[in-house]
C-alpha positions as a Markdown table, in Angstrom:
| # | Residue | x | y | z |
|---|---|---|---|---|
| 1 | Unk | -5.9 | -9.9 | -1.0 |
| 2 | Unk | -8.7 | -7.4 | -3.1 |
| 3 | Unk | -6.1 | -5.8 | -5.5 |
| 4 | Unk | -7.6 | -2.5 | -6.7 |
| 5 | Unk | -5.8 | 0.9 | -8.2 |
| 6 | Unk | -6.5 | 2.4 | -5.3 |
| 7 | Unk | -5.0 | -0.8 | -2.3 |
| 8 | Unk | -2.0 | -0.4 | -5.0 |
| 9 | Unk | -2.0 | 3.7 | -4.7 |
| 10 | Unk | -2.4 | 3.5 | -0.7 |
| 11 | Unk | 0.5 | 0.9 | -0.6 |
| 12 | Unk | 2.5 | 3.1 | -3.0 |
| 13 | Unk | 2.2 | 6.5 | -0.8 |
| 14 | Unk | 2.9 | 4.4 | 2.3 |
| 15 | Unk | 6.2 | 2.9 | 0.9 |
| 16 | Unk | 7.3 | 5.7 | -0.3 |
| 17 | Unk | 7.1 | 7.6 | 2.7 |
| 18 | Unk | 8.6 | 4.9 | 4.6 |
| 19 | Unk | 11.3 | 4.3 | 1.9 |
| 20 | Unk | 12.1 | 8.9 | 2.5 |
| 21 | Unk | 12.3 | 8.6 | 6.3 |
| 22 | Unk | 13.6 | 5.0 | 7.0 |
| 23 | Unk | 14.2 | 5.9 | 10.5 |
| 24 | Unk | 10.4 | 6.9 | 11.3 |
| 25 | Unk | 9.7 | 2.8 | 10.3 |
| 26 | Unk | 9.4 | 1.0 | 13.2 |
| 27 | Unk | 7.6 | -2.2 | 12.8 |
| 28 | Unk | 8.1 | -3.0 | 16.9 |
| 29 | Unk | 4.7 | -0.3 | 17.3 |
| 30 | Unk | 1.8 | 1.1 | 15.5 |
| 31 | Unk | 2.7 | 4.4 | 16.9 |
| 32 | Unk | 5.7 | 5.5 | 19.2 |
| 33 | Unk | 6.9 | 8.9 | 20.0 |
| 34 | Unk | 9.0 | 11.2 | 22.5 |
| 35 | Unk | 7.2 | 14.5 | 22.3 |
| 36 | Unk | 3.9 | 14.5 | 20.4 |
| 37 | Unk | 0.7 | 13.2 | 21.6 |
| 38 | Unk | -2.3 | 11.3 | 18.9 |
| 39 | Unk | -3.8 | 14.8 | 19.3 |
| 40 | Unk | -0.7 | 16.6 | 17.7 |
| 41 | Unk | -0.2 | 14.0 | 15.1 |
| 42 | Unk | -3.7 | 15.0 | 13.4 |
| 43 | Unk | -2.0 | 18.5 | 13.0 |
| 44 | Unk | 0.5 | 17.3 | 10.9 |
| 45 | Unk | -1.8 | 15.3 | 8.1 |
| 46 | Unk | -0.1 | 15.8 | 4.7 |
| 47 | Unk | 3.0 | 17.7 | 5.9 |
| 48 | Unk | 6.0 | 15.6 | 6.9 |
| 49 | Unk | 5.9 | 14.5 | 10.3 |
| 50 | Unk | 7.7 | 17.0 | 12.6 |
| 51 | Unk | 7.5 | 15.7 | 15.8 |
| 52 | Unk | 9.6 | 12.1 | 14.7 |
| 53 | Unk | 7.3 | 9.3 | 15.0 |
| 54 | Unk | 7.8 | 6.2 | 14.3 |
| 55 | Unk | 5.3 | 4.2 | 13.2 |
| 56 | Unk | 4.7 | 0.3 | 11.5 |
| 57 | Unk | 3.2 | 0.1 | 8.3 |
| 58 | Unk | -0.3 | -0.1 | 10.0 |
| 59 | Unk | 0.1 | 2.8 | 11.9 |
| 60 | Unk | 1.7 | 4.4 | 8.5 |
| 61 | Unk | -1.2 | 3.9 | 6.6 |
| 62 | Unk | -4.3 | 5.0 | 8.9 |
| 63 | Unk | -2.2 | 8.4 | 9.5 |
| 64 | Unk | -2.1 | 9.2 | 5.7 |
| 65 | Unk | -5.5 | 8.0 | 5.2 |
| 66 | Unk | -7.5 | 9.2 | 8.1 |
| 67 | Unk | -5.0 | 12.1 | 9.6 |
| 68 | Unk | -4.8 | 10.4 | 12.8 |
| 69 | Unk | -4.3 | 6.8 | 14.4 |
| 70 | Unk | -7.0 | 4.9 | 16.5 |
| 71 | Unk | -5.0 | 2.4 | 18.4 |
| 72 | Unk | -8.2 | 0.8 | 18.6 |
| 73 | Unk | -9.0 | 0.5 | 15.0 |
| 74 | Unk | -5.5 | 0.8 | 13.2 |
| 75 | Unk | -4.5 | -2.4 | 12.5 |
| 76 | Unk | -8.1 | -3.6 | 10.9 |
| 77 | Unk | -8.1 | 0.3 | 8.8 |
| 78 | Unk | -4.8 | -0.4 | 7.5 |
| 79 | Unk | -5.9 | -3.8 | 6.7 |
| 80 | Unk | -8.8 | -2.3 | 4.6 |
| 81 | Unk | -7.0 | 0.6 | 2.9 |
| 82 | Unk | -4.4 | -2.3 | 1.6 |
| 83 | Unk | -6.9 | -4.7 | 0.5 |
| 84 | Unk | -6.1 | -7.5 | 2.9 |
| 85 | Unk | -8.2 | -10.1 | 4.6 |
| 86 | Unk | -7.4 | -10.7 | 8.9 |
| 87 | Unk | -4.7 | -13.2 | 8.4 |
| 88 | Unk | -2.9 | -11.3 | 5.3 |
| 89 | Unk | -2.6 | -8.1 | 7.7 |
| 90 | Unk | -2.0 | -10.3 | 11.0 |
| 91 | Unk | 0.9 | -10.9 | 8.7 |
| 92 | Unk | 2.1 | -7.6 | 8.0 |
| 93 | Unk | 1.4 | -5.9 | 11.1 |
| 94 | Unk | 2.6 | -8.5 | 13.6 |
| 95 | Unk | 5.1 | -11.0 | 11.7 |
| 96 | Unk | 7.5 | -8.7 | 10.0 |
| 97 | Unk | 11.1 | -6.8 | 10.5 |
| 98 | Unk | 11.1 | -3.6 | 8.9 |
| 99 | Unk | 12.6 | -4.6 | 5.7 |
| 100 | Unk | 10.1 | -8.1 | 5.5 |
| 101 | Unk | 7.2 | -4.8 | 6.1 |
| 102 | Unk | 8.8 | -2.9 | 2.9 |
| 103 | Unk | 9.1 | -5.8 | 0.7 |
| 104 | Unk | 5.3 | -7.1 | 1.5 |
| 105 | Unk | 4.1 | -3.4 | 1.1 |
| 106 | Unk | 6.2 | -3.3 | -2.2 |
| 107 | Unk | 4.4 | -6.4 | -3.3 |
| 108 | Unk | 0.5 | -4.8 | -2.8 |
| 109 | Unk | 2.0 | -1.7 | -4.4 |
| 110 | Unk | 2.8 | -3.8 | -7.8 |
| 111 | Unk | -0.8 | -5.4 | -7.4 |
| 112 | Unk | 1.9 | -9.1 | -7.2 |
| 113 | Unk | -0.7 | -10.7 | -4.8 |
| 114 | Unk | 1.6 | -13.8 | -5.6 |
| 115 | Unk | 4.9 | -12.1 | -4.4 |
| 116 | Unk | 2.8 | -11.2 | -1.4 |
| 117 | Unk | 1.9 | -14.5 | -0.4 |
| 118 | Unk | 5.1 | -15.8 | -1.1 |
| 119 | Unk | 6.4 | -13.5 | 1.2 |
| 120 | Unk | 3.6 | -14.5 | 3.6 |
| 121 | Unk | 4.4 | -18.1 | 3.8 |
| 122 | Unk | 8.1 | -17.2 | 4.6 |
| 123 | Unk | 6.7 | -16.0 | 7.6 |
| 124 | Unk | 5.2 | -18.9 | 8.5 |
């Protein structure tokens, strides 16, 4: 885990995000929704999102960063925005409920690469 001001200030926006709109966390999908396509959720960078996505904390992150989400791409951009190596993210992404996502996020947010991993080996 690469700790820097800005991993922490990526993890930060992200959580609190998640933490104002608890029910657009889903940690089941990078990305679902009923009405809005990829295309429409590039409209909505910066402004809350209208059209009620969910999304995991991957899918969380490359929206706020990037304005949209590559399927292709969003779990290895996510990992890089938050400073994590392949098997920290795998982690994240894959391994985690909602509220194991939020308290791992929470960790990178406080730069508490310890708490992180703690949290990590839980999972294990």
């Amino acid at each position: 885990m690469d700790v820097t001001e800005n991993t922490k200030r990526v993890a930060q926006q992200a959580l609190d995000y998640l933490r104002m709109y608890p029910e657009r966390h889903d940690q089941n999908n990078f990305v679902s929704w009923e009405d809005a396509s990829v295309e429409d959720l590039r409209h909505f960078t910066g402004q809350v999102n209208l059209c009620d996505t969910t999304m995991c904390v991957a899918g969380t992150v490359q929206w706020q960063q990037e304005g949209q989400i590559v399927l292709s791409a969003v779990d290895y951009a996510a990992g890089d925005y938050l400073g994590l190596d392949r098997y920290e993210w795998s982690s994240l992404f894959y391994d985690t409920n909602n509220e194991q996502a939020i308290d791992m996020l929470t960790a990178i947010a406080n730069g508490d690469a310890d708490k992180f991993h703690d949290l990590r080996r839980e999972l294990l």
